[in-house]
N, CA, C and O atoms as a GROMACS GRO file, in nm:
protein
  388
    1UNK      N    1  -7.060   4.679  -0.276
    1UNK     CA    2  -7.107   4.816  -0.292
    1UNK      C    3  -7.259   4.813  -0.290
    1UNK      O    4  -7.327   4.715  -0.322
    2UNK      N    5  -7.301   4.916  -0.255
    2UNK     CA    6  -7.454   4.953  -0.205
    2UNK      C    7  -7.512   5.095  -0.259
    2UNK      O    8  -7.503   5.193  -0.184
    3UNK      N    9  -7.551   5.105  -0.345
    3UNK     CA   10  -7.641   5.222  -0.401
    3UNK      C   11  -7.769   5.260  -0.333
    3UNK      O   12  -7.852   5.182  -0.288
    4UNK      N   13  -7.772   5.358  -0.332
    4UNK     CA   14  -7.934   5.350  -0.288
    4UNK      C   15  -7.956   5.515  -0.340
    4UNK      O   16  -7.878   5.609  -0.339
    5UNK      N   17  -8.097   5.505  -0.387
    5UNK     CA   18  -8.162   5.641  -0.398
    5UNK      C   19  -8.247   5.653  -0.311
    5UNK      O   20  -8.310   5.561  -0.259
    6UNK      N   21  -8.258   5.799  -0.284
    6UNK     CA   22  -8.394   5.817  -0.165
    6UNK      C   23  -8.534   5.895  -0.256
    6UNK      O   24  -8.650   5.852  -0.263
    7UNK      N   25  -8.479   6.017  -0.319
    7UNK     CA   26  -8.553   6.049  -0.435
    7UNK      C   27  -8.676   5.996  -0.474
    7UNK      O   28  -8.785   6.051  -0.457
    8UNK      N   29  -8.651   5.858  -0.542
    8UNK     CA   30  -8.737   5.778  -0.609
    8UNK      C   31  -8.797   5.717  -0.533
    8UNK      O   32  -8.910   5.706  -0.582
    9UNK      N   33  -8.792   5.654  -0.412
    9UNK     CA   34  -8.843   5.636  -0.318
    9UNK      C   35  -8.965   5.698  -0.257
    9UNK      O   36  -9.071   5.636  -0.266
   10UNK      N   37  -8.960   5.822  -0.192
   10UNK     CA   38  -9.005   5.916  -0.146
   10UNK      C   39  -9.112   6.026  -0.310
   10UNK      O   40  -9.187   6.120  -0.284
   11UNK      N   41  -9.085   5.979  -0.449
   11UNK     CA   42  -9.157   6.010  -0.565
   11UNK      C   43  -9.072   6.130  -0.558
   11UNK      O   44  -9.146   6.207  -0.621
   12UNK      N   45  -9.014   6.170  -0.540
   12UNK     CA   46  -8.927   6.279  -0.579
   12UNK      C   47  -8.838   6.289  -0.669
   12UNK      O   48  -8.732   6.340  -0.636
   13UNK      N   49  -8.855   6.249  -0.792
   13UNK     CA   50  -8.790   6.203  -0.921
   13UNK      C   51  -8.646   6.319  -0.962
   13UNK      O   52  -8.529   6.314  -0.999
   14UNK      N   53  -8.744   6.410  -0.930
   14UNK     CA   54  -8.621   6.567  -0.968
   14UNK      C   55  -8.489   6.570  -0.849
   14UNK      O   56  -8.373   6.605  -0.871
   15UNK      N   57  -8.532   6.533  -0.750
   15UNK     CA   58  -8.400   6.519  -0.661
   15UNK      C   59  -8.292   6.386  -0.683
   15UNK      O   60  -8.323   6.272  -0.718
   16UNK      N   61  -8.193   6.423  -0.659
   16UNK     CA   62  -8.068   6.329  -0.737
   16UNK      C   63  -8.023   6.339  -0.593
   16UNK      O   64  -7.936   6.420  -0.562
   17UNK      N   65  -8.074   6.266  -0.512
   17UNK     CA   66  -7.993   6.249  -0.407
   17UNK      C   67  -7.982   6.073  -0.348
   17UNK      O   68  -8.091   6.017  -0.341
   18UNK      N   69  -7.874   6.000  -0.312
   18UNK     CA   70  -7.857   5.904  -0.318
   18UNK      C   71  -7.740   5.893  -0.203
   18UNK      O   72  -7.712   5.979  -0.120
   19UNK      N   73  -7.681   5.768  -0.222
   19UNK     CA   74  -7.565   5.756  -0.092
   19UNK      C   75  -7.517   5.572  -0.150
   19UNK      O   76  -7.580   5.482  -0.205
   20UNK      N   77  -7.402   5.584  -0.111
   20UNK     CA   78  -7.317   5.449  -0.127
   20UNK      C   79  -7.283   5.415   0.022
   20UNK      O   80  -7.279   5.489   0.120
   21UNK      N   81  -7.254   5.253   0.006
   21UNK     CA   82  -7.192   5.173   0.089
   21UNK      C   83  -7.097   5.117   0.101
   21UNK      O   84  -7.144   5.003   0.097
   22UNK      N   85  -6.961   5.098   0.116
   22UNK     CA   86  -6.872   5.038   0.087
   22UNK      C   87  -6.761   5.038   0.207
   22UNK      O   88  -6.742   5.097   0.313
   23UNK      N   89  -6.710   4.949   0.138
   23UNK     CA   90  -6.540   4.894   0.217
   23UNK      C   91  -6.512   5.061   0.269
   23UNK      O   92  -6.620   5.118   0.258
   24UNK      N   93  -6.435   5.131   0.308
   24UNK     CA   94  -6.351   5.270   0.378
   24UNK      C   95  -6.301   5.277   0.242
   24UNK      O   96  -6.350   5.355   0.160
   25UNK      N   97  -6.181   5.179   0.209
   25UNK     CA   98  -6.111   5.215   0.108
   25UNK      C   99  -6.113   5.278  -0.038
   25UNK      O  100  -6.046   5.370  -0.086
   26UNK      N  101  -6.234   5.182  -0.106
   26UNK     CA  102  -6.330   5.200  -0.201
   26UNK      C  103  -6.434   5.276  -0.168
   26UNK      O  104  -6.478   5.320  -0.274
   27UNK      N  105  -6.491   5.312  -0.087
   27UNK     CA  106  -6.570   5.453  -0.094
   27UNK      C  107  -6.490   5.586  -0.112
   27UNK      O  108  -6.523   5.691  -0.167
   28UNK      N  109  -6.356   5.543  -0.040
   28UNK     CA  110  -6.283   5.722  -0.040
   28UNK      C  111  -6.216   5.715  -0.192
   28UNK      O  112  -6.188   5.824  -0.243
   29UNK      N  113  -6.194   5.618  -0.252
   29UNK     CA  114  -6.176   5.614  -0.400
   29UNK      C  115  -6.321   5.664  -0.487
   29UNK      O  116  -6.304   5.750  -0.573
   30UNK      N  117  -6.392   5.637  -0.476
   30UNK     CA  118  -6.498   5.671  -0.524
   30UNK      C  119  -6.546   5.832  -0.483
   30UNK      O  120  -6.605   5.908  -0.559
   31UNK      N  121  -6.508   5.860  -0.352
   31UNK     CA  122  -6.579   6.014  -0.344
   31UNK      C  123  -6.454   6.101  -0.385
   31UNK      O  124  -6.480   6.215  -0.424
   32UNK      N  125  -6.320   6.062  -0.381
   32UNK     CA  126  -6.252   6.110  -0.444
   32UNK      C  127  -6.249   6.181  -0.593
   32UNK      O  128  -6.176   6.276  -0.623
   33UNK      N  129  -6.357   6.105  -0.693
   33UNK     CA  130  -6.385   6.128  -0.812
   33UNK      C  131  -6.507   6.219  -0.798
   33UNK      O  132  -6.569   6.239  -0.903
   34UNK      N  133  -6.544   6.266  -0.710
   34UNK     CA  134  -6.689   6.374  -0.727
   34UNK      C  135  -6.670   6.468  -0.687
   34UNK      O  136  -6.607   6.510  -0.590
   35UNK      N  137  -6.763   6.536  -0.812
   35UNK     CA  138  -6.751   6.691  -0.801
   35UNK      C  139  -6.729   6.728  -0.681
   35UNK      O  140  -6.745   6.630  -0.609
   36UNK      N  141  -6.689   6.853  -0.596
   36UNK     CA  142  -6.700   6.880  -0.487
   36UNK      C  143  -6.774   6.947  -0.480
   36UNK      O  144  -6.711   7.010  -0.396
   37UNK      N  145  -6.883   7.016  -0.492
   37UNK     CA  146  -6.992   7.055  -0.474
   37UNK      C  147  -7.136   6.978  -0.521
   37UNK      O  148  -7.229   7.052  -0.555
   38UNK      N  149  -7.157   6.819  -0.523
   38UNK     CA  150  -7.233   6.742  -0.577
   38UNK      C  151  -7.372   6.741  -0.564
   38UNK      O  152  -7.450   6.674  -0.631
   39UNK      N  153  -7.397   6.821  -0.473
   39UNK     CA  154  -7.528   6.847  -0.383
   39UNK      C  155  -7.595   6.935  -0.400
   39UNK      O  156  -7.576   7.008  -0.303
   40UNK      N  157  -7.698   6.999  -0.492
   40UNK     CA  158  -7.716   7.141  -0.494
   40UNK      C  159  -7.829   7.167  -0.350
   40UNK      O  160  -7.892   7.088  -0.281
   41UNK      N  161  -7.820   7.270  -0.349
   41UNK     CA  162  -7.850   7.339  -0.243
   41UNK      C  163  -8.063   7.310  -0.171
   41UNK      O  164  -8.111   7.300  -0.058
   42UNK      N  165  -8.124   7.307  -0.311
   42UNK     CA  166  -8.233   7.248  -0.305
   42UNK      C  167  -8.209   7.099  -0.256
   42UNK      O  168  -8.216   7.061  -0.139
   43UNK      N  169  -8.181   7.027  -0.361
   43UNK     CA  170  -8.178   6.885  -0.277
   43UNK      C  171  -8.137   6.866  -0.100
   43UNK      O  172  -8.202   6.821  -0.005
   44UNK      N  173  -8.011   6.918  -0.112
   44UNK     CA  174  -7.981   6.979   0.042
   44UNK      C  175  -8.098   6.961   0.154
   44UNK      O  176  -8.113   6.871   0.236
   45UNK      N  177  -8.168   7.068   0.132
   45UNK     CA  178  -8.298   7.120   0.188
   45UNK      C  179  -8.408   6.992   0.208
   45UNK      O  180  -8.448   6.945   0.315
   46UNK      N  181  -8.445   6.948   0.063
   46UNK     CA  182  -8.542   6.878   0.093
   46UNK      C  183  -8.481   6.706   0.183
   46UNK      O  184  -8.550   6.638   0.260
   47UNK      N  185  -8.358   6.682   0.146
   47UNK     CA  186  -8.360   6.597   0.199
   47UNK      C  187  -8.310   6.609   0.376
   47UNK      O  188  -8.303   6.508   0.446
   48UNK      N  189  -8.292   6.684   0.403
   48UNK     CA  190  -8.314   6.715   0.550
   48UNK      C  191  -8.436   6.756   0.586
   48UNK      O  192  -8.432   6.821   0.691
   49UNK      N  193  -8.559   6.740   0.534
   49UNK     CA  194  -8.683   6.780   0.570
   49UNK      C  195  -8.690   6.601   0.567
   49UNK      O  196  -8.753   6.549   0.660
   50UNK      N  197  -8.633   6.519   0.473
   50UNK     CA  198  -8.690   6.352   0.483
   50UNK      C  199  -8.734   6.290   0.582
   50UNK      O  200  -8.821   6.205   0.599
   51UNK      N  201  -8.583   6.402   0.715
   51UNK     CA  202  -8.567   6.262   0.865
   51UNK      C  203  -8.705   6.298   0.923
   51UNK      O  204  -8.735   6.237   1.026
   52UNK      N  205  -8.770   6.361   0.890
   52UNK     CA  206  -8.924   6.428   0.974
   52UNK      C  207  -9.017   6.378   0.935
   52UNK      O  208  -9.126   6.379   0.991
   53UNK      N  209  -8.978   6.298   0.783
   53UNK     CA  210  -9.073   6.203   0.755
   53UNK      C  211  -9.077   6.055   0.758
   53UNK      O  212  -9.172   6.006   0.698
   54UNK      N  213  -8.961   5.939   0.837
   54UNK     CA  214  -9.007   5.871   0.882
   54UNK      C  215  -9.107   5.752   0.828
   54UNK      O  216  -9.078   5.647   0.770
   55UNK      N  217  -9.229   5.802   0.866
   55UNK     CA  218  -9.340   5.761   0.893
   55UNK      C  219  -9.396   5.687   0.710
   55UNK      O  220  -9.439   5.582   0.663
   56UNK      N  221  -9.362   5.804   0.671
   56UNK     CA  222  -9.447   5.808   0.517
   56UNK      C  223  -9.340   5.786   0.450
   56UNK      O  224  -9.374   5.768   0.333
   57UNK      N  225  -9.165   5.774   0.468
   57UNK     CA  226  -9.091   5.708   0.392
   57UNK      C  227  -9.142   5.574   0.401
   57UNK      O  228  -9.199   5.523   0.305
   58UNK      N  229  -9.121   5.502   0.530
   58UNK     CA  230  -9.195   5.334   0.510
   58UNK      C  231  -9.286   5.291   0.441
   58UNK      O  232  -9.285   5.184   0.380
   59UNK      N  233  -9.424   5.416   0.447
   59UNK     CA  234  -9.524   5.356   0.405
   59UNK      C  235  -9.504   5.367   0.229
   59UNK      O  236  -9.572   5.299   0.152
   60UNK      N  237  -9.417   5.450   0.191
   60UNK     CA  238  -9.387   5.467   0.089
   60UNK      C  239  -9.302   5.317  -0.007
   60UNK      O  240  -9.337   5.261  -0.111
   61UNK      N  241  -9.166   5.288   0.098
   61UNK     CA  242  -9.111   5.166   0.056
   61UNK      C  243  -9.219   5.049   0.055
   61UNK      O  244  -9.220   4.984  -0.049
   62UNK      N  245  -9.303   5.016   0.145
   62UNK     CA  246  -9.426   4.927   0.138
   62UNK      C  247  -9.518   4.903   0.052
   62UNK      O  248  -9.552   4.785   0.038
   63UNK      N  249  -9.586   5.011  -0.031
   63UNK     CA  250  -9.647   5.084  -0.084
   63UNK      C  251  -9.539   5.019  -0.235
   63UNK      O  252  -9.578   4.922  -0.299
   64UNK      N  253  -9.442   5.073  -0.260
   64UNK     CA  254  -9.352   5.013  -0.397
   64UNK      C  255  -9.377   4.859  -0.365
   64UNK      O  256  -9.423   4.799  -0.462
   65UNK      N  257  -9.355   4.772  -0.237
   65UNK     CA  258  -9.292   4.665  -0.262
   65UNK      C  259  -9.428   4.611  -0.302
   65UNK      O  260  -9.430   4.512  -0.376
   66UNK      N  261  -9.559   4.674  -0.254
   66UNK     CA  262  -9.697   4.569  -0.291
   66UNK      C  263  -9.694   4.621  -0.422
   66UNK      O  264  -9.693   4.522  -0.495
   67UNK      N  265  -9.694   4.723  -0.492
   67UNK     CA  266  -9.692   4.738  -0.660
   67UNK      C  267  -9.601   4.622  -0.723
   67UNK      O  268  -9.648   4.535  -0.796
   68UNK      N  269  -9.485   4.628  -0.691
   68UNK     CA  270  -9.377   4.543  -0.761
   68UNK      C  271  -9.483   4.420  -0.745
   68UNK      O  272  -9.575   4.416  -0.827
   69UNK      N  273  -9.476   4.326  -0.651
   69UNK     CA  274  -9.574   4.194  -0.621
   69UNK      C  275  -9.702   4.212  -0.697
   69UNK      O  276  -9.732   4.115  -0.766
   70UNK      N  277  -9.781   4.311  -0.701
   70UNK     CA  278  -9.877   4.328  -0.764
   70UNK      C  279  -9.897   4.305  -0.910
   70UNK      O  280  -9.997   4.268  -0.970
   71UNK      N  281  -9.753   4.342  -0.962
   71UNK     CA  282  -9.745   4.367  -1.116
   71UNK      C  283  -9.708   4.245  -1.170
   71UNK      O  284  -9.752   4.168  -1.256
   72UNK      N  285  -9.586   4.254  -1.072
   72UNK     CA  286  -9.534   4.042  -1.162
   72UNK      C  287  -9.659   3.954  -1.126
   72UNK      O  288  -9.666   3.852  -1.195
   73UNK      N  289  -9.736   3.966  -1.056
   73UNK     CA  290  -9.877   3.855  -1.015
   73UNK      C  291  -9.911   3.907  -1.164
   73UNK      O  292  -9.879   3.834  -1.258
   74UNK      N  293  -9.960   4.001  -1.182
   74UNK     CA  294 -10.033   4.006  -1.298
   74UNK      C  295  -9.964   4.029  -1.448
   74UNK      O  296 -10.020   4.050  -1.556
   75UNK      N  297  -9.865   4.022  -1.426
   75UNK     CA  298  -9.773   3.950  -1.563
   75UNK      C  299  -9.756   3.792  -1.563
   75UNK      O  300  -9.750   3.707  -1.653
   76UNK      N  301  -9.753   3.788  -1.444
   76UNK     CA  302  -9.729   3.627  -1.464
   76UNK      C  303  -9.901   3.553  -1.512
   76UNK      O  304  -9.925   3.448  -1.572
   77UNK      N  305  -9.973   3.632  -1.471
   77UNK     CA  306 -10.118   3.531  -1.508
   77UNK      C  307 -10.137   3.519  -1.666
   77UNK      O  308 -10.219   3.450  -1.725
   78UNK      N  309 -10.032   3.612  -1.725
   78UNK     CA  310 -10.021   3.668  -1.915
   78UNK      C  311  -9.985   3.508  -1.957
   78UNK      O  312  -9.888   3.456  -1.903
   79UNK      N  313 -10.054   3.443  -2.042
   79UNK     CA  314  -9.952   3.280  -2.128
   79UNK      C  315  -9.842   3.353  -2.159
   79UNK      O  316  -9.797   3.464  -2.186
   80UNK      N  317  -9.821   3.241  -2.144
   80UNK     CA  318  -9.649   3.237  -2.259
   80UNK      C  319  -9.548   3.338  -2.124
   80UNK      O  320  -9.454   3.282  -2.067
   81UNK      N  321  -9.574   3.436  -2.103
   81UNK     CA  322  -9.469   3.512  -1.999
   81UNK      C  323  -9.415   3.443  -1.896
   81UNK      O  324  -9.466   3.365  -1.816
   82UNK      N  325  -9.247   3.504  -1.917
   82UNK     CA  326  -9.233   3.430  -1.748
   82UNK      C  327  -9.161   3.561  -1.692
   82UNK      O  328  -9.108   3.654  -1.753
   83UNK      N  329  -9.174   3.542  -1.580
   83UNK     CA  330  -9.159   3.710  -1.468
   83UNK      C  331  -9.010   3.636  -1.412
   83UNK      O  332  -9.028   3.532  -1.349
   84UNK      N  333  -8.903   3.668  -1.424
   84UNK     CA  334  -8.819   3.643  -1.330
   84UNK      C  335  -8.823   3.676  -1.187
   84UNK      O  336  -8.934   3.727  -1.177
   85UNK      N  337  -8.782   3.677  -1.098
   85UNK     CA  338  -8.728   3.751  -0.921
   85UNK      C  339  -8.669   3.813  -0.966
   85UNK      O  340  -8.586   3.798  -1.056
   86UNK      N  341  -8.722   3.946  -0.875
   86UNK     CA  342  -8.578   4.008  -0.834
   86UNK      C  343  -8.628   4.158  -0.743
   86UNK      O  344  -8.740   4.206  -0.726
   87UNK      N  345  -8.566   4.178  -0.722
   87UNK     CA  346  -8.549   4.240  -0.544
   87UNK      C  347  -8.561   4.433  -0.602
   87UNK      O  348  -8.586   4.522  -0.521
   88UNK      N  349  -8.540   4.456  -0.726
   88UNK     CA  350  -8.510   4.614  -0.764
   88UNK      C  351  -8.641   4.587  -0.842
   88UNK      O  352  -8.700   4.484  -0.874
   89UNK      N  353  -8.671   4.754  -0.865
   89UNK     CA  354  -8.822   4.822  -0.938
   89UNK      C  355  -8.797   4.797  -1.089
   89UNK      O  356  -8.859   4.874  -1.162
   90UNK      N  357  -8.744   4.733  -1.131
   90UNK     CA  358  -8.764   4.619  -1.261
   90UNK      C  359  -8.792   4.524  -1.267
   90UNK      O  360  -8.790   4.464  -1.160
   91UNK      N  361  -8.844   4.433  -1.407
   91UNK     CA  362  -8.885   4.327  -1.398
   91UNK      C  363  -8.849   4.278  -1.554
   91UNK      O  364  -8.899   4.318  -1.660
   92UNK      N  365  -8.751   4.184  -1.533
   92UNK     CA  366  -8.744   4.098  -1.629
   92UNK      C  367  -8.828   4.003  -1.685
   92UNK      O  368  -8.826   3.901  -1.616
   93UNK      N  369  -8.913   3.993  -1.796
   93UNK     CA  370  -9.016   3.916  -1.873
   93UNK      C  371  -8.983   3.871  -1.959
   93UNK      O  372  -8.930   3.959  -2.026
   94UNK      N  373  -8.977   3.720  -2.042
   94UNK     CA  374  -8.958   3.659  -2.085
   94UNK      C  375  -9.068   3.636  -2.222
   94UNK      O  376  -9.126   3.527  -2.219
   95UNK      N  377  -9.095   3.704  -2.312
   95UNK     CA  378  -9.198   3.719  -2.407
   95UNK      C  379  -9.185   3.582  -2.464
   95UNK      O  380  -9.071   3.544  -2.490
   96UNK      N  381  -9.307   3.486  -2.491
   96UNK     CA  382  -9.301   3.395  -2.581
   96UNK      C  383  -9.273   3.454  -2.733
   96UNK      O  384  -9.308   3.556  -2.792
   97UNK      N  385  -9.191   3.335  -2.770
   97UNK     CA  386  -9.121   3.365  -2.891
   97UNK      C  387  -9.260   3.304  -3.029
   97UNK      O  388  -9.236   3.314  -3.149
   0.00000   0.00000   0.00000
């Protein structure tokens, strides 16, 4: 399974719009359980204005991935901390005890 938000991405925190990936089987189990109207009508809107942006979604995902790199560099230069990997906009730190 595959989550993804676009929302947060794009800084659009108030939009709850997202999308899954999955097997056929297990996705139609899963959309089976949602509201049928899940989408309000704003989100709707703005995220069909997204495909026009392209350009500034990338620079946007780019833009997160040098923050993320940016931040564990400079947690990790902290003593005692250790920054785990990892691929999502969290970061596991290891506080000396």
């Amino acid at each position: 399974i595959v989550l993804r938000s676009l929302g947060k991405n794009f800084g659009l925190h108030g939009i709850r719009f997202g999308y899954l990936v999955a097997n056929p089987s297990l996705a139609g189990r899963i959309r089976s359980m949602l509201p049928k109207w899940n989408l309000n009508s704003f989100d709707e809107h703005v995220v069909f204005m997204l495909k026009e942006h392209g350009t500034e979604y990338q620079q946007s995902l780019h833009q997160v991935r040098r923050d993320r790199k940016d931040m564990s560099g400079q947690l990790s230069s902290l003593p005692g901390l250790t920054v785990y990997p990892s691929q999502g906009n969290f970061r596991f730190v290891r506080l000396p005890v």
